[in-house]
C-alpha positions in Angstrom: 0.0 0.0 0.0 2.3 2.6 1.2 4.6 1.8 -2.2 1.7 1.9 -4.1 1.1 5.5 -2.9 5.0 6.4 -3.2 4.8 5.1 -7.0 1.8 7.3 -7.7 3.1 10.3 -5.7 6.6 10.1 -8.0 4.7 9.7 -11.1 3.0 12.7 -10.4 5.9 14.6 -9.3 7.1 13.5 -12.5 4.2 14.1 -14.7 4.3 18.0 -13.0 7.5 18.7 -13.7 7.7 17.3 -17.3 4.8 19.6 -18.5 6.7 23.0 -17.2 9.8 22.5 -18.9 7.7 21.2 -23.0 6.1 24.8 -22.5 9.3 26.7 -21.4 10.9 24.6 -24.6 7.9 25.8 -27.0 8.0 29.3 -25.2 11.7 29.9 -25.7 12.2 28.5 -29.5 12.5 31.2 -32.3 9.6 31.5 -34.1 9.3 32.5 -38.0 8.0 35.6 -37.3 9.3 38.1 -33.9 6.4 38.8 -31.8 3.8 36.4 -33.4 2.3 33.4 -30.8 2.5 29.8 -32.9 -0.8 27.7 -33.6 -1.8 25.2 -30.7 -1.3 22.6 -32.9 2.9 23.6 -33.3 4.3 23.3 -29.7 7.9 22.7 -31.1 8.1 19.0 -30.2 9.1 18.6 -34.1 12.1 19.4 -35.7 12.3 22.9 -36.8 9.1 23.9 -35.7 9.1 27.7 -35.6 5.2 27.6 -35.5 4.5 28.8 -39.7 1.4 27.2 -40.4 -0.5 30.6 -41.7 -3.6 27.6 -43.4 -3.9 25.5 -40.6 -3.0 22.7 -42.6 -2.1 21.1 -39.6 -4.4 20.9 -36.9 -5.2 17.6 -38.1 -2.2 15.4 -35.5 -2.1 12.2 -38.0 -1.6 14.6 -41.2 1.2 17.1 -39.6 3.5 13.8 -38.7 2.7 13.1 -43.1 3.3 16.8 -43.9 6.6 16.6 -41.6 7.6 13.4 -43.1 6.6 14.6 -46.8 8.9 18.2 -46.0 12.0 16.3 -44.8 11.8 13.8 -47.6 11.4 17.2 -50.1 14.1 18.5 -48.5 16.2 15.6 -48.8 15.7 15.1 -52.1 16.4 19.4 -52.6 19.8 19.0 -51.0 20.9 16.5 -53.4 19.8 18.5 -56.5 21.1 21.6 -55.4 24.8 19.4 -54.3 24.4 18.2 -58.3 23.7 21.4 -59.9 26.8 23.1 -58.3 28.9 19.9 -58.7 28.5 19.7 -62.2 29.7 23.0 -62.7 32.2 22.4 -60.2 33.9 19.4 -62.4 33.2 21.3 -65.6 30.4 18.4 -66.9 29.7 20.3 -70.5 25.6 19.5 -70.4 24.2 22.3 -68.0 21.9 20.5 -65.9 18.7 21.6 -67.5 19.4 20.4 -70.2 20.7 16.9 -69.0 17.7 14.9 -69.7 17.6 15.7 -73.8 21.8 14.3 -73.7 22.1 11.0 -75.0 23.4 8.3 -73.2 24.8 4.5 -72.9 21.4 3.5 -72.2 19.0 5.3 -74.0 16.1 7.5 -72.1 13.3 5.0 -73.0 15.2 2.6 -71.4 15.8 4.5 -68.2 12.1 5.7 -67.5 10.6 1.6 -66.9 13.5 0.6 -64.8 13.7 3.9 -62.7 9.7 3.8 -62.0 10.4 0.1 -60.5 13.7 0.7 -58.5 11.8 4.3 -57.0 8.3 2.8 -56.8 10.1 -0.1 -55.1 11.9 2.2 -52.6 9.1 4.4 -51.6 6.5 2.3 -51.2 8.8 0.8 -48.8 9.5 3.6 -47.5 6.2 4.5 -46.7 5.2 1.2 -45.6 7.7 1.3 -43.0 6.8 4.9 -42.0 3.2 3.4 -41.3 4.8 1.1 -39.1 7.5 3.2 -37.2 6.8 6.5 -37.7 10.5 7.2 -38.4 12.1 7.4 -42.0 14.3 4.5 -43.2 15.5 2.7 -46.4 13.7 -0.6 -47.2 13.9 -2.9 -43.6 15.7 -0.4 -41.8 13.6 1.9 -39.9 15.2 4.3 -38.7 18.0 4.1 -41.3 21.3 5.9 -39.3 24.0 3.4 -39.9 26.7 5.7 -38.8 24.7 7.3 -35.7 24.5 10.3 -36.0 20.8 10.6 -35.6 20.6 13.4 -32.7 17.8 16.0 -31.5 20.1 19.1 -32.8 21.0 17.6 -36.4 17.5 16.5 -36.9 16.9 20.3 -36.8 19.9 21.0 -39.3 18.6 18.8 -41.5 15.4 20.2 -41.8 16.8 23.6 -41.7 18.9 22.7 -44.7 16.7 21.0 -46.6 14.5 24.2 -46.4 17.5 26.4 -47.5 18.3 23.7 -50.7 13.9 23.5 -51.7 14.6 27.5 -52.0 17.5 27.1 -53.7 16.4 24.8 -56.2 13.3 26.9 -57.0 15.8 29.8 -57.9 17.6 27.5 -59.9 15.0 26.8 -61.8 14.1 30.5 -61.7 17.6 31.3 -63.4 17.4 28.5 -65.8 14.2 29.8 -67.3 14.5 33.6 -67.2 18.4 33.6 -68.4 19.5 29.9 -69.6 22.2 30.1 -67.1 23.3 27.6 -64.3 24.5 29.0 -61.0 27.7 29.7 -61.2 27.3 30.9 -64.6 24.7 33.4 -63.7 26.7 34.6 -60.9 30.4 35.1 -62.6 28.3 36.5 -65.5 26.6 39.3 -62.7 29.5 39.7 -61.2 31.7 40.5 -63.9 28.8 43.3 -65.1 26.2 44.0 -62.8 24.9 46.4 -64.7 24.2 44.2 -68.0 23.4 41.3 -66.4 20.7 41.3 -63.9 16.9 40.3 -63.7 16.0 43.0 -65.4 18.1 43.1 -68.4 17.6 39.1 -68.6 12.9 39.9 -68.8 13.6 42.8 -70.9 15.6 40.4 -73.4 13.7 37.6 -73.9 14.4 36.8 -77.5 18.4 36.8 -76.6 18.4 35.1 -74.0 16.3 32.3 -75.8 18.5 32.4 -78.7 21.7 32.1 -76.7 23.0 35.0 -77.2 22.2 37.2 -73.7 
């Protein structure tokens, strides 16, 4: 009896002083926005939760874990293409990466398109199966995939943080490539080396040029 009523008195203690320090955590994170109070539903238990969620397209619990999942996934995939744009400038590759997928290669592009839809439809739907499961990401039986261990509470944040940075970074990538048929670096020695004649606004105002290669 009397350990009975020790047990319940120390999971209360414990129960009272876990709740405090959640809401100084949610309370003390940066938010997206200085002087703005985060939805109910964002109360910085996830990664990189700096409580933007101006549609509420969260309230729903079993939907913001998907959205979470679907963002770091994005933002994995972001990092990667933003890594390969800058690499393949990097080691002087001569197809600009826009225009990688007309080149013509060992194995021609008809070829590529059945065997990539089974290999990716293989890997995400096991992906996602195990996500159901776990509720953690992996890689086909491995859930959660960190074979070198370095999944910890502060680079869990990082990654989200970066993958973020790279989905904004890819957009203007594909910004550049459309308005001025430049990659990256390209754009950038090319602004550099005259600001004045090669910016966003000389790039709109010469549409035909730039289309025809010569901008």
């Amino acid at each position: 009896m009397a350990l009975s009523a020790k047990s319940s008195l120390r999971v209360a203690s414990t129960s009272r002083t876990a709740r405090p320090s959640v809401l100084v955590k949610a309370a003390t994170r940066p938010l997206w926005l200085p002087e703005t109070k985060a939805p109910a539903h964002l109360n910085g238990t996830l990664p990189g939760d700096s409580g933007f969620d101006p549609l509420g397209l969260g309230q729903d619990p079993e939907r913001l874990k998907w959205y979470a999942e679907a963002e770091k996934t994005n933002g994995r995939w972001a990092m990667m293409g933003v890594v390969g744009c800058l690499g393949q400038e990097l080691l002087g590759v001569p197809v600009k990466w826009y225009e990688a997928g007309a080149a013509q290669y060992d194995l021609p592009v008809v070829a590529q398109v059945p065997l990539l839809f089974l290999i990716m439809g293989f890997l995400e739907t096991k992906r996602f199966i195990g996500w159901k499961e776990t509720g953690s990401s992996g890689f086909i039986n491995s859930f959660p995939f960190d074979p070198v261990g370095f999944s910890t509470p502060k680079r869990a944040i990082n990654e989200v943080k970066n993958g973020r940075l790279a989905m904004v970074a890819f957009v203007g990538f594909l910004g550049q490539a459309l308005v001025t048929r430049t990659t990256p670096l390209e754009g950038l020695a090319k602004h550099l080396a005259d600001p004045v004649g090669h910016n966003i606004t000389y790039y709109v105002t010469h549409i035909p040029e730039v289309l025809a290669g010569t901008a």
